[in-house]
C-alpha positions as CSV (number, residue, x, y, z in Angstrom):
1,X,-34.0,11.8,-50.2
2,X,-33.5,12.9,-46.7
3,X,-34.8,10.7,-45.0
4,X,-31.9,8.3,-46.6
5,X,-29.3,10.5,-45.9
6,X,-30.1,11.0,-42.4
7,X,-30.7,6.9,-42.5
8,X,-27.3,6.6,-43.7
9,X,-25.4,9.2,-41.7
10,X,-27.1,7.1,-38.4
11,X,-25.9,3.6,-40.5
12,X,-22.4,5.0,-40.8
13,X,-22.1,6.4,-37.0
14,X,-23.3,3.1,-35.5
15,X,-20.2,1.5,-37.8
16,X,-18.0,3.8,-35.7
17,X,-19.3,3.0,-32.5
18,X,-19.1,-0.4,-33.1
19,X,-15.4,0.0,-34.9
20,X,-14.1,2.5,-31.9
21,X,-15.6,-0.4,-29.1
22,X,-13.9,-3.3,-31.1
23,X,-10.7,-1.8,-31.2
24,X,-10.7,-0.7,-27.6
25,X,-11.5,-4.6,-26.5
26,X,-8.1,-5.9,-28.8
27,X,-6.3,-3.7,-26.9
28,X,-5.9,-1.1,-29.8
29,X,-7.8,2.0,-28.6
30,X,-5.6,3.6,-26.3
31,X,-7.2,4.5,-22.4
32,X,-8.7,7.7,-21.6
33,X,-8.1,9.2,-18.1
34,X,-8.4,13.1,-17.7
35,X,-6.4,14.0,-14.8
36,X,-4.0,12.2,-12.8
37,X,-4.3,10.7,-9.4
38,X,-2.5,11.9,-6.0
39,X,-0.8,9.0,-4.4
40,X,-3.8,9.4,-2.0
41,X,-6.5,8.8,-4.2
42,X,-4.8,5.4,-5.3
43,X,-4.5,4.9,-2.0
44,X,-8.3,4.9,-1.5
45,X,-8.9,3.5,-4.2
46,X,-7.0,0.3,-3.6
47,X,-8.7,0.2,0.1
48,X,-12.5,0.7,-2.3
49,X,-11.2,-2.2,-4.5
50,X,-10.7,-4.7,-1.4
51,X,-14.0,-3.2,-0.1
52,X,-16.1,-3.4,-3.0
53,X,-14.4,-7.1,-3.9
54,X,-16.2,-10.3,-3.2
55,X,-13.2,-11.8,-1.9
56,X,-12.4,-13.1,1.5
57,X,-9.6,-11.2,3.2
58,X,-6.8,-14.0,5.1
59,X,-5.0,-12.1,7.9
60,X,-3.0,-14.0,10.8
61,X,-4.8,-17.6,9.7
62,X,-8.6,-16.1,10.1
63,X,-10.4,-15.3,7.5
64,X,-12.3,-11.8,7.1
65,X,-15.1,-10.2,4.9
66,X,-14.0,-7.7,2.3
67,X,-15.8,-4.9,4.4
68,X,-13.9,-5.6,7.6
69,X,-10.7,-6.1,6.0
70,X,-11.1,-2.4,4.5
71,X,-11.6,-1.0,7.8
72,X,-8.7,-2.6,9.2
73,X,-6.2,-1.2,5.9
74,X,-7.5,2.1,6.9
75,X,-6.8,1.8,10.3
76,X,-3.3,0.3,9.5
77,X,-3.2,4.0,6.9
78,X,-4.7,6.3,9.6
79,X,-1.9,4.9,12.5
80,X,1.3,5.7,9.5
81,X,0.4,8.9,8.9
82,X,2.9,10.7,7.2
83,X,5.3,8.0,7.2
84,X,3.8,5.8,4.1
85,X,3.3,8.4,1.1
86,X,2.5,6.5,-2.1
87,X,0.3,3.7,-3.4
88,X,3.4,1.6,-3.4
89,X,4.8,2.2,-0.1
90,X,0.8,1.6,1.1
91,X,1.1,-1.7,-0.5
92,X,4.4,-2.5,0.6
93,X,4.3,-1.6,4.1
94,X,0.7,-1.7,5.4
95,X,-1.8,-4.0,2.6
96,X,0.6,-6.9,2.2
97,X,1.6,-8.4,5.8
98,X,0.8,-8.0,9.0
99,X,2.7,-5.8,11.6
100,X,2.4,-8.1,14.2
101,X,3.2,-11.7,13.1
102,X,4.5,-10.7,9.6
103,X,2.4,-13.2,7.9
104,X,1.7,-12.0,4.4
105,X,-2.2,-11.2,3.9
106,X,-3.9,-13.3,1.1
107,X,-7.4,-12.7,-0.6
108,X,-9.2,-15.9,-1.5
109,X,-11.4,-15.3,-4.4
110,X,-15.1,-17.3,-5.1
111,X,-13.7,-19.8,-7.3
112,X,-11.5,-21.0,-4.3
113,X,-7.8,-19.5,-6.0
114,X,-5.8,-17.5,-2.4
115,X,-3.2,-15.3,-3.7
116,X,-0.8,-12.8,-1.7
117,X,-3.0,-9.4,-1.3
118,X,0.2,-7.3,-2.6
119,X,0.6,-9.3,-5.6
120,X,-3.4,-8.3,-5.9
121,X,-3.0,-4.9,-4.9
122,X,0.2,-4.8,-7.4
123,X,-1.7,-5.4,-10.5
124,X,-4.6,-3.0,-9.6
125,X,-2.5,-0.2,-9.3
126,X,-1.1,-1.1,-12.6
127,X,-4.2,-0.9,-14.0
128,X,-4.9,2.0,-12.2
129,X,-1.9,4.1,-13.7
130,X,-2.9,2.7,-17.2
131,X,-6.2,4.5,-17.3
132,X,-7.7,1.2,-17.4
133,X,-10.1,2.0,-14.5
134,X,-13.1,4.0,-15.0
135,X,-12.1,4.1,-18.7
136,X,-15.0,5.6,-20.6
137,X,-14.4,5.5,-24.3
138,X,-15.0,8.7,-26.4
139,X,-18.6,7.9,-27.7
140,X,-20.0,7.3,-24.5
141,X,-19.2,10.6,-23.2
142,X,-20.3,12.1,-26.0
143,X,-22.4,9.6,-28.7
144,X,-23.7,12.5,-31.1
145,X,-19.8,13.5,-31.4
146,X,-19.3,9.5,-33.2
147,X,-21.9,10.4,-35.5
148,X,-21.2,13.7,-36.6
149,X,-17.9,12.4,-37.6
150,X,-19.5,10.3,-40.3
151,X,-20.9,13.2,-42.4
């Protein structure tokens, strides 16, 4: 007799994992993120994105790797100081053109498509202030937490 209890308690919290990841992937489970981000962080993060991307970076007509193009958007960071304060003003004024020719930067991606790095940029930080990044749904932070819930 215990032995199918405990078989069905582990039956019914698999059902919930399963149930709380479907959700999540329609769109229905709402994002988790546990403390908010300084404008500084989302700064640094947007510079990790490009850097971690396997993109190639388009500045002034000549083409860069994602690695080189980082260094160069913190280089453009480090020289505005105090002047650019927030990921949007980062995006606006430093990520999307250059400061010399004013030629709008562009990322080309692997399957060929080039779009304007702010637009890029734009739409990660969107995702970023969702809680969409580094989401980690509730059972895999805790999974015995799923399963106690079914008993």
């Amino acid at each position: 007799m215990a032995l199918t209890t405990k078989y069905l308690k582990t039956q019914i919290g698999i059902v919930l994992l399963l149930l709380t990841h479907s959700l999540y992937g329609f769109g229905i489970g709402g994002p988790r993120q546990s403390t908010t981000l300084t404008e500084e962080q989302k700064i640094n993060h947007l510079i990790q994105y490009i850097e971690k991307s396997n993109v190639i970076f388009i500045r002034n007509g000549s083409e860069y790797n994602a690695i080189d193009a980082a260094k160069h958007l913190r280089m453009k960071r480090e020289k505005a100081g105090k002047r650019v304060k927030t990921a949007k003003e980062f995006i606006d004024y430093i990520a999307s053109k250059s400061s010399m020719s004013g030629e709008a930067y562009k990322i080309k991606f692997p399957n060929g498509m080039i779009m304007p790095v702010r637009d890029v940029l734009y739409y990660e930080l969107k995702k970023l202030e969702s809680g969409k990044v580094g989401f980690k749904p509730n059972y895999l932070l805790n999974p015995t937490k799923a399963i106690s819930l079914a008993c």
